[in-house]
N, C-alpha and C positions, 0 to 999 in steps of 0.2 A: 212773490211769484208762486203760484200753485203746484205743485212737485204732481208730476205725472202720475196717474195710478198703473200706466202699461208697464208693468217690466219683464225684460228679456232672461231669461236663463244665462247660465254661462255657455251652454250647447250654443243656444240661437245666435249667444254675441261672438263667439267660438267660429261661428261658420258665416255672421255678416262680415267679420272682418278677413274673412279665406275669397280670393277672386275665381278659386278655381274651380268653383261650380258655375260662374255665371258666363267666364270664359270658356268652358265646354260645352254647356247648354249652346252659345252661340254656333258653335265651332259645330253640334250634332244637327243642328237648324239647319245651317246652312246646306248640308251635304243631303240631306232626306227632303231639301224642297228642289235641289237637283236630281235626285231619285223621282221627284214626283213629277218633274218638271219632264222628265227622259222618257217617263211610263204614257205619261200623257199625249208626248209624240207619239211614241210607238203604234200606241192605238188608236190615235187617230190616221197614222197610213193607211191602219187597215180597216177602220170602222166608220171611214167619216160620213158614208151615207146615212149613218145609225146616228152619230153626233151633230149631223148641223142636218136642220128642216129645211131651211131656202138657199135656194143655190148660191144667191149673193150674199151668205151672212158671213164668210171669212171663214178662218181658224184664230182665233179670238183668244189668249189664254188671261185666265186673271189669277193672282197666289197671295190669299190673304191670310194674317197670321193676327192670333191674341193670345192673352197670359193668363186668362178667366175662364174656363170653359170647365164649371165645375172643377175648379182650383187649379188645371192644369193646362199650361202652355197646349198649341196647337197650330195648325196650319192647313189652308186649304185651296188646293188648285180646280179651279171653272174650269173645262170647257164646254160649248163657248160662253163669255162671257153672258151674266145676266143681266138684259138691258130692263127688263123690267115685270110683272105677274104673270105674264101672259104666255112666256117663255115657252116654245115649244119642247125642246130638246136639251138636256144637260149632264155630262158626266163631269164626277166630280169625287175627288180623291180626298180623304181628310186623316189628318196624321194626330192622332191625341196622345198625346205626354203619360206614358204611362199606364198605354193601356192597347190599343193598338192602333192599325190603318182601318178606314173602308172606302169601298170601290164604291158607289152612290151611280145610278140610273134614272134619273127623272123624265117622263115623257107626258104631256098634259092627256088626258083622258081622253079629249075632242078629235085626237087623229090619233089615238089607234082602232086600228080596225081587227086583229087579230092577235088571242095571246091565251099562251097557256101557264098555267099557275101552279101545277103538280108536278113536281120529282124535279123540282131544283134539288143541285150541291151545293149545299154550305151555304143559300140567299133567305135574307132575312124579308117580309114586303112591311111598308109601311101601313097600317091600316084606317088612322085617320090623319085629320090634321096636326091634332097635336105631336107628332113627331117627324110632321112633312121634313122639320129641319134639325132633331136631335140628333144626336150621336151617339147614347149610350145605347145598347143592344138588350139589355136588361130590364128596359122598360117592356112594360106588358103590349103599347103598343105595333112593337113591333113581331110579326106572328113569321116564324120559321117555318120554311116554306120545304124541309125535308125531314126536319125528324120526326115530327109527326105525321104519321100516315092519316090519321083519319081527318084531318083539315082539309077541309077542299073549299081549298079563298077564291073570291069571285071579284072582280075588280070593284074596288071598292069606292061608295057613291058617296061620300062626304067628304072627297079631296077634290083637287081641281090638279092633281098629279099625282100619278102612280109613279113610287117609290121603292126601285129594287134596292140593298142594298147584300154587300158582300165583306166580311170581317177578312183580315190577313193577317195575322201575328207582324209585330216588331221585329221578330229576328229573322223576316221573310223578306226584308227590306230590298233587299238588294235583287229580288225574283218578281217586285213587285210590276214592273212591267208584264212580265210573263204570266204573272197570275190574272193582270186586266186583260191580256189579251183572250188567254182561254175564257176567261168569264165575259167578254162581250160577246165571245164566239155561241156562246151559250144565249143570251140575249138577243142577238140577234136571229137565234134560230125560233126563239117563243114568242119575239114581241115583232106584228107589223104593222108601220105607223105608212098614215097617208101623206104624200105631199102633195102641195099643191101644184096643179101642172104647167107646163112652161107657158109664157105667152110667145107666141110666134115660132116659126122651127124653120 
């Protein structure tokens, strides 16, 4: 038999044989997708005109979670769920291991009709595709939409969804309600999207 060439340290075999790192990772999962699960009501009582485009589409949540996300655990709550590209409307909460939350606004290009892009706090915009769906904030794609004054972004025409998005610190966890909510309040005052009108009345 071939003798392995991977071998562990005595640290890494030190802490694969300790359970009490995988039993509190579970144990911090669980309670931050309830935080996100609470936040997500919250805003939507008061935003749902902003989160769902057709009147018949529900309150829809989905909370999907992996272990790989640029080598760290993560978690991520829809609403409303995404039935498929075309998606009008979607706020979305995502929790990365190690680094922090963000608040995620996606609204397709096609209905908005009104928005203003200068003197956000703290909003990051997507500018093309390639980070329609990252998470890291440090990539170049994504252009900070307050601290530099002399940027003046224009909605930008190589996505098929304009991407607000907003950082929260990990130790802000438990505010993180309170923080979506002021920042949709903010959203909804820059962004207006059309829907389509009722049939019959």
């Amino acid at each position: 038999m071939r003798k392995s060439t991977i071998n562990l340290t005595k640290k890494e075999l030190l802490f694969a044989a300790d359970s009490f790192y995988p039993i509190t990772k579970q144990k911090v999962l669980r309670k931050i997708s309830v935080l996100m699960d609470g936040a997500v009501n919250d805003i939507y009582k008061t935003y749902q005109n902003n989160l769902l485009f057709y009147e018949n589409e529900g309150f829809i949540k989905k909370l999907s979670k992996g272990e790989n996300y640029k080598e760290m655990p993560y978690l991520v709550m829809d609403t409303p769920q995404i039935s498929g590209p075309g998606f009008k409307t979607l706020f979305r909460i995502v929790f990365w291991w190690g680094h922090y939350f963000t608040l995620n606004y996606y609204v397709h290009h096609s209905v908005i009709t009104d928005i203003k892009l200068r003197g956000w706090k703290k909003t990051h915009l997507c500018s093309n595709m390639s980070c329609l769906w990252e998470n890291d904030l440090e990539r170049q794609d994504f252009i900070s939409l307050s601290s530099n004054k002399k940027i003046s972004p224009k909605m930008p025409t190589d996505v098929s969804h304009l991407r607000l998005v907003r950082k929260v610190k990990i130790e802000k966890a438990e505010k993180l309600h309170q923080i979506g909510i002021e920042w949709m309040a903010e959203v909804s005052e820059r962004i207006n999207i059309k829907k389509p009108e009722q049939s019959g009345s």
